[in-house]
Each structure stands twice: as C-alpha cells, then as structure tokens.
C-alpha positions as a printed Julia matrix, in Angstrom:
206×3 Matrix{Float64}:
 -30.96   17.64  -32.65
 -32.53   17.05  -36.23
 -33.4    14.07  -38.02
 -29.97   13.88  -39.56
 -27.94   14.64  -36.66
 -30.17   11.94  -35.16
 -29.41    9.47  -37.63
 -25.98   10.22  -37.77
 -25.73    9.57  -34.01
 -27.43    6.13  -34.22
 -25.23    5.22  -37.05
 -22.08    6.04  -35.2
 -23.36    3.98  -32.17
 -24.3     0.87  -33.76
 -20.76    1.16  -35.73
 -19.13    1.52  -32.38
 -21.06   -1.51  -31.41
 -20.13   -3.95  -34.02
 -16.39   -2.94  -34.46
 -15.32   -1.68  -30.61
 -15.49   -5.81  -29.39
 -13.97   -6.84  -32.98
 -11.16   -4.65  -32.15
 -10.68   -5.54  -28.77
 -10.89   -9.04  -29.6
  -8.13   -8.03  -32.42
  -6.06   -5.65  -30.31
  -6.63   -6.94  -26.54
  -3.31   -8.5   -25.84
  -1.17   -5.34  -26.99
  -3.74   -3.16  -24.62
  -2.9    -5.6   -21.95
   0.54   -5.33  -22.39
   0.45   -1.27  -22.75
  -1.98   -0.8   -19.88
  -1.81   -3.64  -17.44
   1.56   -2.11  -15.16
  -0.38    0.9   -14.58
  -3.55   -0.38  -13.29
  -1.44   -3.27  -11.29
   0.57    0.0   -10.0
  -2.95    1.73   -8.94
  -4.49   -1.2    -8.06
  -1.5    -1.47   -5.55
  -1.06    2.17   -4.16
  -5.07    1.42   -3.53
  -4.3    -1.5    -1.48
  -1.66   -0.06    0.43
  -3.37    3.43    1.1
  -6.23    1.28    2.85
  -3.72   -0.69    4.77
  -2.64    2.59    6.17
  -5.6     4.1     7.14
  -6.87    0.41    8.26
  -3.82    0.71   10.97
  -3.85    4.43   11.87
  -1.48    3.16   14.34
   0.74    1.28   12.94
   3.77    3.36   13.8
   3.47    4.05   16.69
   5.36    1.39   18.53
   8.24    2.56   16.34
   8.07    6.1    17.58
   7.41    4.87   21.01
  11.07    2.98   20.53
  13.02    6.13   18.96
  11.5     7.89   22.19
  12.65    5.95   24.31
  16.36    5.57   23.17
  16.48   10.0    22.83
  15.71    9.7    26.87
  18.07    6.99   27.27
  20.88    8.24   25.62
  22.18   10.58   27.88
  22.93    7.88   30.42
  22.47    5.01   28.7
  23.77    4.75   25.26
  23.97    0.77   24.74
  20.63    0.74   25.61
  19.93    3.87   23.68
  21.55    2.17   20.71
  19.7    -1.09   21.37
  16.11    0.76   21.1
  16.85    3.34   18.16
  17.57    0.12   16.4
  14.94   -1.46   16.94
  12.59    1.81   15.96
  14.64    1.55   12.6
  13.7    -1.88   12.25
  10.05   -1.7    12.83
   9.83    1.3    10.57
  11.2    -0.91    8.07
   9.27   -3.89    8.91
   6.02   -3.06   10.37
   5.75    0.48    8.85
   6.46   -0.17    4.84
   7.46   -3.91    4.64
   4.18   -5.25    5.97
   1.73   -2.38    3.94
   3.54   -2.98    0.99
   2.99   -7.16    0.88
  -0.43   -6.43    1.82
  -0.66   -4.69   -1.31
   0.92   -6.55   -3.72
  -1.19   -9.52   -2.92
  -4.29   -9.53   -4.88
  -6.59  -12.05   -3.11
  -8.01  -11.1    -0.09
  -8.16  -14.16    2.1
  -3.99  -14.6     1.42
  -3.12  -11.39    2.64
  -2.87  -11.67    6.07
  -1.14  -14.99    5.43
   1.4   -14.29    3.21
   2.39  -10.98    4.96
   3.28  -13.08    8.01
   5.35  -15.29    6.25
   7.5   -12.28    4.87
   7.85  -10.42    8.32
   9.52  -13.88    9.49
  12.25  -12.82    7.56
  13.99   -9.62    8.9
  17.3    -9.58    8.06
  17.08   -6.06    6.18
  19.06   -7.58    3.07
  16.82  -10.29    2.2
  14.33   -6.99    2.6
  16.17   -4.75    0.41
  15.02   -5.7    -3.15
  11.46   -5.89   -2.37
  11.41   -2.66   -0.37
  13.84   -0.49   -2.6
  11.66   -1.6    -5.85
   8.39   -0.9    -4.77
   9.15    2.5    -2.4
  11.0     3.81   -5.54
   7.66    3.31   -7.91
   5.08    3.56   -5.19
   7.03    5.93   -2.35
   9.2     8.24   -4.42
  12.28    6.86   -2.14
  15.16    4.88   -3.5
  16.88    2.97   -0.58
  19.82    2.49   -3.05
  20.94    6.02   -3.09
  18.97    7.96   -0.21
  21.52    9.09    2.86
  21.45   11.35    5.77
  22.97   14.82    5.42
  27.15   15.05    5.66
  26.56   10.94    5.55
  29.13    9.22    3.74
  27.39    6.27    3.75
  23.69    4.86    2.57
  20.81    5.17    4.78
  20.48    1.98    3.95
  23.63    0.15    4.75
  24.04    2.33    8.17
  21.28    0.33    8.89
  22.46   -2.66    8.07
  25.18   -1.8    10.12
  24.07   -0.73   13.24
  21.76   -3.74   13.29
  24.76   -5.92   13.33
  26.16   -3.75   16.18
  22.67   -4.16   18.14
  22.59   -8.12   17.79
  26.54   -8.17   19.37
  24.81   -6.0    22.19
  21.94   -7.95   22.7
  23.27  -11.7    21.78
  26.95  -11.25   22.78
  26.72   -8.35   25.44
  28.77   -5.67   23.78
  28.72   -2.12   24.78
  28.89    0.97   22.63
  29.65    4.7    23.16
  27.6     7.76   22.83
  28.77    8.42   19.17
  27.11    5.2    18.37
  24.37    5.43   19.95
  23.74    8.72   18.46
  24.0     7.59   15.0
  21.39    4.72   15.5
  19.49    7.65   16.9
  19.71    9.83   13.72
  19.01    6.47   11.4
  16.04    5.64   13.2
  14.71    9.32   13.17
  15.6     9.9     9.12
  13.93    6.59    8.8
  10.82    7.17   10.88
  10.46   11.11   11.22
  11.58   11.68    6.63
  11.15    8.3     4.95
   7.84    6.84    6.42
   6.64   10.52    5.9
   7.41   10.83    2.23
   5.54    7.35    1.32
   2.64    8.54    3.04
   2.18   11.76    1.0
   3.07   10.29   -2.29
  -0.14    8.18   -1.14
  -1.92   11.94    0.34
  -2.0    10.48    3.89
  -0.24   12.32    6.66
C-alpha cells in the first residue's frame, strides 16, 4: 500500500465513522423492522436446539409408552390404545410443546416457570395454534395439513380423537377393539418415529 492508497483508506474509515451511527440513528427503526423476525427466529431455533441436547432424553418416556402398547396389543388392545395415546401425547407435550416455550421465552430465570404453566394445559386444541405456528417456521411440519398415508383424516385431529376415546377408557371404563387400538398405534408412531424426527434435523440433531 502507497501513500495514496493509504490515505484513501483512512479517509474512507473516518467517513464510515461519522456517517455509519448518523445513519443508524436515521434508519434504525426500518432495520429493526426488516431484520428483527429473523434474528428472533435464530435466536429461537438457538434456544430450542440447546433445550434438546440439554435433555438428550427427553423422549424417551414417549417411546418407552409406544413400546409398550405394540406388546400389548396383541392381547390387550384397550390397554394398548390407552398407552399409544399417551406416547402421542407426550410427544406432543414433553417432546415439542415444552422445547418450543423454552425457546420462545427470552429471559432465563422465567423459563422453567413459564414452561410449567403451559404443560398444565394439555388439551391438544388449546395446543394447536402455538405448536402448528412455530413447527411450521421452526420444524418444517404443518399440523394443519400433515396426515398419515391412505389417512383421510389430519394427523392432527386423529389425535384429537383418539384422546377423547382414551379419557372414556380411562375415566368412564370403555373398551375398544383391535382396529382402534391399532390406529392410536400408527398416530403415536407417525408422531414419535416421523414428526419429532423431522424437527430435529431441520435443527441438525438426530
């Protein structure tokens, strides 16, 4: 570098100095309002990636369910029915409901808090706009439109469904029949063994 090209430099430095704050100062509310949803959205997927591999875990008790209702089936399919449920539901609860608050809230010391607060409510449909809004941005799933093959149905409201069927089984002592059972099977394993799996590598975990 020569004594021009020197000059020039300094020159260009010291102009960036004087008008780069001027025009953020001018300009900062429109780069706010251009940039701010994608470093929220990072910010977020960063939150919830360490929540993940914070709980290496996590899903386990889930799988542990679906598990159990395939080796209950057979002989057993209330019971089969009552457990694949239940795997559904944690997957949706414990697996992406509970990772997903955690990220969304930005101060530490409320996390914890404020992510028990929202697992006291479990009814999926009070779950449904939370969870199909941020797994559609942050998951690549859309619980809106997403179904099992040959399903006629959503994934989302044979859920719904079959939960009602498992709270007449456990709160009013209904019994169901094998092709029941076998369908809160398959929800539970689309849920657990496709959906959960999907999040996780739009986030590169496995």
């Amino acid at each position: 570098m020569d004594e021009w090209d020197a000059w020039q430099e300094e020159g260009l430095s010291n102009l960036y100095n004087e008008l780069g704050p001027q025009y953020v100062r001018d300009h900062g509310y429109e780069l706010y309002q251009e940039y701010y949803p994608q470093i929220i959205k990072e910010f977020t997927s960063e939150r919830l990636k360490s929540f993940y591999i914070a709980h290496p875990a996590l899903a386990l008790p889930a799988f542990d369910a679906l598990r159990y209702a395939r080796s209950l089936r057979a002989d057993f399919s209330t019971a089969a029915l009552v457990f694949a449920a239940t795997a559904t539901e944690l997957g949706i609860t414990r697996v992406l409901l509970e990772p997903i608050v955690y990220g969304l809230v930005h101060i530490e010391g409320l996390a914890t808090a404020i992510t028990d607060v929202a697992m006291q409510h479990r009814e999926l449909d009070r779950l449904r706009t939370l969870l199909t809004e941020i797994l559609r941005e942050i998951g690549g799933v859309d619980f809106k439109t997403i179904k099992r093959g040959g399903a006629k149905d959503t994934l989302w409201n044979e859920m719904k469904n079959l939960q009602a069927v498992r709270n007449g089984v456990v709160h009013r002592g209904q019994t169901v029949d094998c092709a029941l059972a076998d369908l809160s099977i398959n929800v539970a394993a689309m849920t657990l063994e496709e959906v959960v799996p999907q999040v996780l590598a739009k986030l590169h975990l496995h």
